[in-house]
VOPAGU-2260 file (C-alpha; in pm, 1 decimal, decimal comma):
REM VOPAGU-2260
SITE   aa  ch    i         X         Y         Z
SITE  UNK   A    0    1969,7     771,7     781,7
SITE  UNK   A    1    1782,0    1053,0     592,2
SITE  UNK   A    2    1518,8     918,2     298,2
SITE  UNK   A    3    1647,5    1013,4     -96,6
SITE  UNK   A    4    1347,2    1242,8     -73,1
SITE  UNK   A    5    1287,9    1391,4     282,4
SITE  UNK   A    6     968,5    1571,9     216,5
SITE  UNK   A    7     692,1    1319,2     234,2
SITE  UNK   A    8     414,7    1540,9     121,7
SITE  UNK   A    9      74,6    1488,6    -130,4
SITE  UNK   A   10    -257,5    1544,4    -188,7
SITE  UNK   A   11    -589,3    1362,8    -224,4
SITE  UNK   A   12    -949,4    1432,7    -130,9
SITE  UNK   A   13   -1187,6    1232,1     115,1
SITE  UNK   A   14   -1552,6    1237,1     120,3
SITE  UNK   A   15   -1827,7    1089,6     272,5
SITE  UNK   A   16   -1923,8     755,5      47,9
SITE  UNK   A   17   -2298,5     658,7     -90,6
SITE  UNK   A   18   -2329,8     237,2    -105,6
SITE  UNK   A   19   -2507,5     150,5    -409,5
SITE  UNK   A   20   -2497,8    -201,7    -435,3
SITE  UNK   A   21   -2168,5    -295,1    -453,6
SITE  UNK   A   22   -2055,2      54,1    -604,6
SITE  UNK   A   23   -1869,2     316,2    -351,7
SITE  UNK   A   24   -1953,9     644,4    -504,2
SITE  UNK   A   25   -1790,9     947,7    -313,4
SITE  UNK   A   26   -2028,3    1278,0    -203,8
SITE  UNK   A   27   -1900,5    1581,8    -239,1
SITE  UNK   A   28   -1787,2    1800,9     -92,6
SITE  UNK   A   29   -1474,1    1683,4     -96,8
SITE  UNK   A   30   -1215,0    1744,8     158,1
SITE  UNK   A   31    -836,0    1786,7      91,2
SITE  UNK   A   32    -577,2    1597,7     270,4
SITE  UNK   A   33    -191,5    1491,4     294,4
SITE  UNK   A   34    -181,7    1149,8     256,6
SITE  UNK   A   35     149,1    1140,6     413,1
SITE  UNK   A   36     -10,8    1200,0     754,0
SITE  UNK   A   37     -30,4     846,1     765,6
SITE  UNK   A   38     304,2     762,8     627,5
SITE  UNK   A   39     601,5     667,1     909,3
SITE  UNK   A   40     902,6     621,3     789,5
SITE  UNK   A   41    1071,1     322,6     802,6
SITE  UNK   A   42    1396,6     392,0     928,9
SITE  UNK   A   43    1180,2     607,8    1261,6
SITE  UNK   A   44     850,5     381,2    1280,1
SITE  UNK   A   45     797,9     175,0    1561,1
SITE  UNK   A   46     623,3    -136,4    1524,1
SITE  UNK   A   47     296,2      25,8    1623,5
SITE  UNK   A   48     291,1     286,8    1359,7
SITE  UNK   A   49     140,9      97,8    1063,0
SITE  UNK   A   50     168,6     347,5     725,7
SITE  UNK   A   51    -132,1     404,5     492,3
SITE  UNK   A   52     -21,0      95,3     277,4
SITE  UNK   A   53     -55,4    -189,8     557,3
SITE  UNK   A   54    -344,6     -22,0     691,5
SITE  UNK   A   55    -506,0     -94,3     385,3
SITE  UNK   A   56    -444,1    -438,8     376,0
SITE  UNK   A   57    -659,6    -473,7     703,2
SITE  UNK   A   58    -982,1    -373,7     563,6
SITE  UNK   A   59   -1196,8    -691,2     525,4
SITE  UNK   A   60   -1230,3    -631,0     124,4
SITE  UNK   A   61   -1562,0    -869,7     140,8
SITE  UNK   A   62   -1743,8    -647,1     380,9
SITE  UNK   A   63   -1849,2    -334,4     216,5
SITE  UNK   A   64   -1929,8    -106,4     493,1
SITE  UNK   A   65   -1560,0    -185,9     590,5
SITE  UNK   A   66   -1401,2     -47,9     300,1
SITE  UNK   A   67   -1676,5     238,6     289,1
SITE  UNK   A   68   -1538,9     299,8     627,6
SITE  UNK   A   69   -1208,7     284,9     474,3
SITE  UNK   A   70   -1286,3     520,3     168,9
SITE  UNK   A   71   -1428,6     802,8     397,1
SITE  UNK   A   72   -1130,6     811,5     606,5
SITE  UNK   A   73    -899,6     817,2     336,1
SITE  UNK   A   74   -1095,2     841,4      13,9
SITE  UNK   A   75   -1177,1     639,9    -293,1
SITE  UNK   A   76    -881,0     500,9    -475,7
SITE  UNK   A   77    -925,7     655,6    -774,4
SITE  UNK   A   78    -947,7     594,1   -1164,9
SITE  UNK   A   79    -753,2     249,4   -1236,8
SITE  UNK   A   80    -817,4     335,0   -1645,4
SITE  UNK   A   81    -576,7     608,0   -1592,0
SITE  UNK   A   82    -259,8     508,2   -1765,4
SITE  UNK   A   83     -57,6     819,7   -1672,9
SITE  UNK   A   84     -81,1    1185,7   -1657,4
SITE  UNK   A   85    -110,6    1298,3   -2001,5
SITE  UNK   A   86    -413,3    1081,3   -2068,1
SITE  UNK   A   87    -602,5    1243,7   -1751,6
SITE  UNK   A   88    -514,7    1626,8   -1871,3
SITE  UNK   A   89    -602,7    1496,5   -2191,6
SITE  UNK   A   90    -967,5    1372,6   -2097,0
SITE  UNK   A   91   -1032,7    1634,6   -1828,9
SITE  UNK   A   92    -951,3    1893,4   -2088,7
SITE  UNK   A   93    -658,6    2038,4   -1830,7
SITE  UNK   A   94    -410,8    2026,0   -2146,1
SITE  UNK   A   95    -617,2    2226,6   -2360,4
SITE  UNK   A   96    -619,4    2550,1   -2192,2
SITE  UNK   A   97    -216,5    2541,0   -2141,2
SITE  UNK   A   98    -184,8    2504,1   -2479,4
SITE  UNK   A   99    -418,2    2757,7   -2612,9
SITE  UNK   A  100    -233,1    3084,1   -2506,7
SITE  UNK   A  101    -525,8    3266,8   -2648,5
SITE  UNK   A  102    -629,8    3100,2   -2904,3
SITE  UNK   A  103    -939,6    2903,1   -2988,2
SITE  UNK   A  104   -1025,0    2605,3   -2822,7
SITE  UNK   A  105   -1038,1    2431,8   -3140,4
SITE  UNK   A  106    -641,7    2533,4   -3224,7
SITE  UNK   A  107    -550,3    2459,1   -2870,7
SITE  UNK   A  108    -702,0    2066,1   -2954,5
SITE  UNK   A  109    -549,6    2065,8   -3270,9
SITE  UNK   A  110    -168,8    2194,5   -3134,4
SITE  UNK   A  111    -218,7    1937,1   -2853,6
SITE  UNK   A  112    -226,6    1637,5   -3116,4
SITE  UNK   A  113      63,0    1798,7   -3238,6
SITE  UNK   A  114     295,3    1894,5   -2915,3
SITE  UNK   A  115     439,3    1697,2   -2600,7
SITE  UNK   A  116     136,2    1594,3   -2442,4
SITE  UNK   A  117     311,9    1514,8   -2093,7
SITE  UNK   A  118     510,9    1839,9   -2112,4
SITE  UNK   A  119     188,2    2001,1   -2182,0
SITE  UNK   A  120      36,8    1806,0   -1871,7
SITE  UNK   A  121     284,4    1924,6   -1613,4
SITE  UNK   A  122     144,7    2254,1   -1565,1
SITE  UNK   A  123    -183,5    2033,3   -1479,8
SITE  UNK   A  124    -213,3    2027,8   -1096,0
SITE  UNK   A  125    -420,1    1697,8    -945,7
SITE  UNK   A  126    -795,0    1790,7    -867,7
SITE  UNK   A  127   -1119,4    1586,6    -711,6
SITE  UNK   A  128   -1204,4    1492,6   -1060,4
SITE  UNK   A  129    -980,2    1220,0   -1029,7
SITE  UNK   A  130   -1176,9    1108,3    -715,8
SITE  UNK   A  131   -1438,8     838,8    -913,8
SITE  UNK   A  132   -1665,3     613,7    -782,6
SITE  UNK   A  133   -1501,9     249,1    -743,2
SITE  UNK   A  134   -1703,6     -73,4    -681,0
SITE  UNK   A  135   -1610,9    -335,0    -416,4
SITE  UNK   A  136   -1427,8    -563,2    -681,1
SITE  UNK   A  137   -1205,4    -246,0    -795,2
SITE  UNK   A  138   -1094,4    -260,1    -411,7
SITE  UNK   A  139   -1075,3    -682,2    -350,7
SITE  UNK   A  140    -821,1    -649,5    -660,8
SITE  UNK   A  141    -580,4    -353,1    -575,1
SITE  UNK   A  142    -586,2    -530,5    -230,6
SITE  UNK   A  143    -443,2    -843,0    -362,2
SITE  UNK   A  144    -206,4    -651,5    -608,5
SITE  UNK   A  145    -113,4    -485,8    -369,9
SITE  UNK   A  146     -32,1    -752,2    -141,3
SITE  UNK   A  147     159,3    -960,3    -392,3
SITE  UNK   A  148     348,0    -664,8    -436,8
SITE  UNK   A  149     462,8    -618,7     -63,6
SITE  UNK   A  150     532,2   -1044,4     -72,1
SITE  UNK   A  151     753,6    -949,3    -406,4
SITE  UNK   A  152     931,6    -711,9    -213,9
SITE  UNK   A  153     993,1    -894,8     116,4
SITE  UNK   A  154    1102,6   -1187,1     -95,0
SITE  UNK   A  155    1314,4    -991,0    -305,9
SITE  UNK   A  156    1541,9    -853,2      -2,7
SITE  UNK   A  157    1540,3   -1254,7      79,3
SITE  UNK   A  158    1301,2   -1244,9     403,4
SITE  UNK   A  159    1174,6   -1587,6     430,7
SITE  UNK   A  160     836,6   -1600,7     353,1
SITE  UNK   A  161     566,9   -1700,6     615,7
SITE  UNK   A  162     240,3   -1761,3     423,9
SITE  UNK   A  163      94,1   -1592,4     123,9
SITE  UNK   A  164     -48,4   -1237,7     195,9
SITE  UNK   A  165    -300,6   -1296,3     -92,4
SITE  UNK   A  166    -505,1   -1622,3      17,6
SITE  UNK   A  167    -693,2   -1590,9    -310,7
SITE  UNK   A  168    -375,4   -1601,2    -537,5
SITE  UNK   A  169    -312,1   -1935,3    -633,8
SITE  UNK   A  170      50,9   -1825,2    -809,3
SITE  UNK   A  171     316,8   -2007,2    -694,0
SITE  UNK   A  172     653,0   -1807,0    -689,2
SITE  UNK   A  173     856,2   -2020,6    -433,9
SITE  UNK   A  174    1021,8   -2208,9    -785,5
SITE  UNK   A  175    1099,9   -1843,1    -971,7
SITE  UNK   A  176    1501,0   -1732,6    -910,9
SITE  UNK   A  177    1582,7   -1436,9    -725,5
SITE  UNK   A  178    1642,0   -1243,8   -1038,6
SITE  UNK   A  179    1264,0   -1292,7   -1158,1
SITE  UNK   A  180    1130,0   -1218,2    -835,8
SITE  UNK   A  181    1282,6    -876,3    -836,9
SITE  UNK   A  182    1201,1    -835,4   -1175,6
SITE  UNK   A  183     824,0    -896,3   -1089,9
SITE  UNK   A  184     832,3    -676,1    -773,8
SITE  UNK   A  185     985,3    -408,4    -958,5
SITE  UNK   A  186     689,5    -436,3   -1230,8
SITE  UNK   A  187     430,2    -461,4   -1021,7
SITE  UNK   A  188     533,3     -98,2    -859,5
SITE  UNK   A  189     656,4      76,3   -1146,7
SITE  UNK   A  190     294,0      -9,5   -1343,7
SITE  UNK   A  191     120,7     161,8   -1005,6
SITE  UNK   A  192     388,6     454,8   -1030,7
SITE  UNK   A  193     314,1     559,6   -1364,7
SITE  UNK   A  194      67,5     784,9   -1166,6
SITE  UNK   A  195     343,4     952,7    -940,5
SITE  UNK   A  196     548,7    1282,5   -1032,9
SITE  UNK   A  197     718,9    1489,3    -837,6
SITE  UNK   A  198     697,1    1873,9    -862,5
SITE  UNK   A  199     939,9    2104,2    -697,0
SITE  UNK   A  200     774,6    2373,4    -432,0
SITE  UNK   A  201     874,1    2683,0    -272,9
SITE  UNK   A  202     830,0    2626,9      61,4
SITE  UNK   A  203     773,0    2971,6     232,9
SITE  UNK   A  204     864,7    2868,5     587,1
SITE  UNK   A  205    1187,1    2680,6     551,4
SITE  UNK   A  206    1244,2    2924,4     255,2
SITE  UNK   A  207    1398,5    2684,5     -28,3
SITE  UNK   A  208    1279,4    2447,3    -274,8
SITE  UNK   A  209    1128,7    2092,8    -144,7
SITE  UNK   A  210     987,8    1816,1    -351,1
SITE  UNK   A  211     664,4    1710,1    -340,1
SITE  UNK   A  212     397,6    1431,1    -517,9
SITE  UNK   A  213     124,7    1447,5    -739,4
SITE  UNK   A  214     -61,6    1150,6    -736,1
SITE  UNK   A  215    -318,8    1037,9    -948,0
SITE  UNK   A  216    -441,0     772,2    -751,2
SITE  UNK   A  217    -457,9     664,1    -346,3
SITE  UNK   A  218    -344,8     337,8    -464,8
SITE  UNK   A  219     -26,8     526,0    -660,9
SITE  UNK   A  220      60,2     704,4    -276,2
SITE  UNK   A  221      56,3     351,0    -109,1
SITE  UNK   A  222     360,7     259,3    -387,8
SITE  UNK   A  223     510,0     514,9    -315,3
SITE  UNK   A  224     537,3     492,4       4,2
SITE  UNK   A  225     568,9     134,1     -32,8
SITE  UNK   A  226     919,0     256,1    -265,8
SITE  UNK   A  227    1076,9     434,7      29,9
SITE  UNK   A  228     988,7     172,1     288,1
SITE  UNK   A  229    1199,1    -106,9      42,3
SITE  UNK   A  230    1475,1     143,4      12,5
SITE  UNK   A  231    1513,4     250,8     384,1
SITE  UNK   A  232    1709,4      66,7     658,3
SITE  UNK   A  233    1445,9    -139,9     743,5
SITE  UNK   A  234    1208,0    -466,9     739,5
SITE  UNK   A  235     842,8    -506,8     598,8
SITE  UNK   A  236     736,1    -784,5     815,8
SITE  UNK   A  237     445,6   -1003,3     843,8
SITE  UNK   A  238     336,4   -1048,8    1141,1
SITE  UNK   A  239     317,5   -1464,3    1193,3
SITE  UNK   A  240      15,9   -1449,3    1435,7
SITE  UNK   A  241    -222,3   -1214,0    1327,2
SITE  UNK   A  242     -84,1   -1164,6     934,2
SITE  UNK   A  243     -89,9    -787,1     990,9
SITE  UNK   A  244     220,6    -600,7     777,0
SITE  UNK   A  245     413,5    -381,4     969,9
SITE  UNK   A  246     814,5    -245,6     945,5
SITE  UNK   A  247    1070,9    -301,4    1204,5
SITE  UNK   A  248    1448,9    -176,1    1183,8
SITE  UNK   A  249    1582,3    -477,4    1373,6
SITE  UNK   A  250    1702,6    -820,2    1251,5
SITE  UNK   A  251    1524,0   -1022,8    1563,0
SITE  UNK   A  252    1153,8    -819,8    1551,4
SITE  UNK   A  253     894,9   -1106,7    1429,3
SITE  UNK   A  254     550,2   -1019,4    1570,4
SITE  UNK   A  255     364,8    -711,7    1496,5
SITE  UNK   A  256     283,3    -644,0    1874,8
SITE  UNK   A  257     335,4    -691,9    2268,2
SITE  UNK   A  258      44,4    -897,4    2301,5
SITE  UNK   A  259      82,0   -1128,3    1979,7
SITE  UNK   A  260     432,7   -1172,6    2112,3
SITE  UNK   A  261     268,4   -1327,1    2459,4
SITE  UNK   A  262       8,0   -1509,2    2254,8
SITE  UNK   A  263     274,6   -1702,3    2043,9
SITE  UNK   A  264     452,7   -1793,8    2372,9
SITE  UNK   A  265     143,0   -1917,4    2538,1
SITE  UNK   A  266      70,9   -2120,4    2242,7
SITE  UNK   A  267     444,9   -2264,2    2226,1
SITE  UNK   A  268     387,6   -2372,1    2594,7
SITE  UNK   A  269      95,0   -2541,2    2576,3
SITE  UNK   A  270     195,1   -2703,8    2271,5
SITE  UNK   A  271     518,5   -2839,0    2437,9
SITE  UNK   A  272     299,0   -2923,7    2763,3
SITE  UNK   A  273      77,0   -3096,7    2563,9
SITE  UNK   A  274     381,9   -3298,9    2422,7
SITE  UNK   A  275     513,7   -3405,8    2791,8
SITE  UNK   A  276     180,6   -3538,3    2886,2
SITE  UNK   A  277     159,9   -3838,9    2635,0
SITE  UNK   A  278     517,1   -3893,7    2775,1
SITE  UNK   A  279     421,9   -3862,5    3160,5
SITE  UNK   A  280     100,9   -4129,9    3113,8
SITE  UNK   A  281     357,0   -4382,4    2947,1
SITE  UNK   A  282     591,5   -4375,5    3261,7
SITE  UNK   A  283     312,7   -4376,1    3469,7
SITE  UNK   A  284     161,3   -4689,8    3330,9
SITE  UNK   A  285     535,4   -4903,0    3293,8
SITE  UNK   A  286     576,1   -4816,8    3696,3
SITE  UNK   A  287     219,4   -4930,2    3758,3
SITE  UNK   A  288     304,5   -5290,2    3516,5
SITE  UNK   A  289     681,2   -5295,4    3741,3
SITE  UNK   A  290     478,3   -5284,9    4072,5
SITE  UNK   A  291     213,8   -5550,7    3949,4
SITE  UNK   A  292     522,7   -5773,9    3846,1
């Protein structure tokens, strides 16, 4: 089954990160990357291959060499005040020059309060400027938006749920209806999307148009990714041992790997073992009171 949009392709920028205090402030230079190099489809991933989303949900968000660690390998998430794509051409002046067709500055500001901001905007292409420093609490909270988001979803398509992927969210959603779960899970993507487009390319090799994303956030590639994996034939599943998020495309999959499969079965047999011995002391102490008698 082919995705709705079969070119998975992006850009962002990595860096190496500077710790000040709890601020992650990326160095330049800064390197440009496809985040979609770590993005495995659904409907082909094996349980192994754990997309940029999930891997994010692994980094110990309390620990801030961890998500330093995290941020130079993928890079910083990016501006959360940025409400969509007009706003950042706005700010970054990007809008300005489109509009100016050689006029002044001054005119081109002035026709910009006037015109289509976002049509003005499209010509804008994504740059390192929206690469900003971040502090740890910017990442503990997309972490646990994000992970309420992924619960939303799995609930939504009716998985039963295994425990909360947010331990800090004290929400309880086991009373809402089905109808206001979806409603929240489709919220809580479509606010991160707002920073998604997707602009039509030439692509030289295959020689015909293909679509691909500007993003104007990390965070706003893990939704969308996040989008195709709910809409391809396919499971997000949480792994019940280690709580690790991973997809599977069959019904009976449950644990995220060989060996937390084996773990789980140990742990079922020594739990029932542990329940025959309580039994095997009783019958050994009524033969002992028989033989006395």
């Amino acid at each position: 089954m082919m995705s709705h949009f079969p070119t998975h392709a992006s850009l962002w920028w990595r860096s190496s990160i500077r710790i000040e205090g709890t601020r992650l402030v990326p160095v330049p230079p800064f390197v440009p990357y496809n985040p979609f190099d770590s993005y495995f489809p659904i409907e082909t991933a094996t349980r192994e291959q754990r997309s940029l989303p999930y891997l994010f949900l692994d980094v110990n968000y309390e620990d801030i060499e961890s998500v330093a660690r995290f941020c130079e390998r993928f890079g910083v998430l990016g501006n959360f005040q940025n409400v969509g794509w007009a706003q950042w051409a706005a700010e970054s002046g990007l809008a300005y020059p489109l509009l100016a067709t050689g006029q002044s500055p001054q005119h081109a500001k002035e026709l910009a309060t006037k015109a289509n901001l976002y049509r003005a905007s499209a010509g804008a292409r994504p740059n390192q400027t929206l690469c900003t420093p971040m502090t740890l609490d910017d990442f503990r909270h997309a972490r646990w938006d994000l992970a309420e988001a992924i619960e939303l979803a799995q609930r939504a398509s009716g998985q039963p749920p295994v425990r909360p992927l947010n331990p800090d969210d004290d929400a309880d959603i086991s009373h809402l209806s089905l109808k206001e779960i979806r409603r929240r899970a489709s919220f809580a993507m479509a606010s991160r999307l707002s920073m998604v487009r997707p602009r039509p390319m030439w692509d030289v090799l295959k020689d015909q148009w293909v679509t691909t994303w500007d993003v104007g956030t990390l965070e706003a590639a893990m939704y969308l990714m996040l989008l195709f994996d709910i809409q391809g034939r396919g499971q997000i599943l949480t792994c019940p041992r280690c709580r690790k998020v991973f997809v599977a495309d069959r019904a009976r999959t449950q644990f995220c790997s060989n060996s937390c499969q084996n773990a789980a079965k140990v742990q079922r047999f020594r739990a029932r073992q542990a329940q025959r011995e309580p039994t095997r002391d009783n019958n050994h102490d009524q033969e002992t009171t028989h033989r006395k008698d």
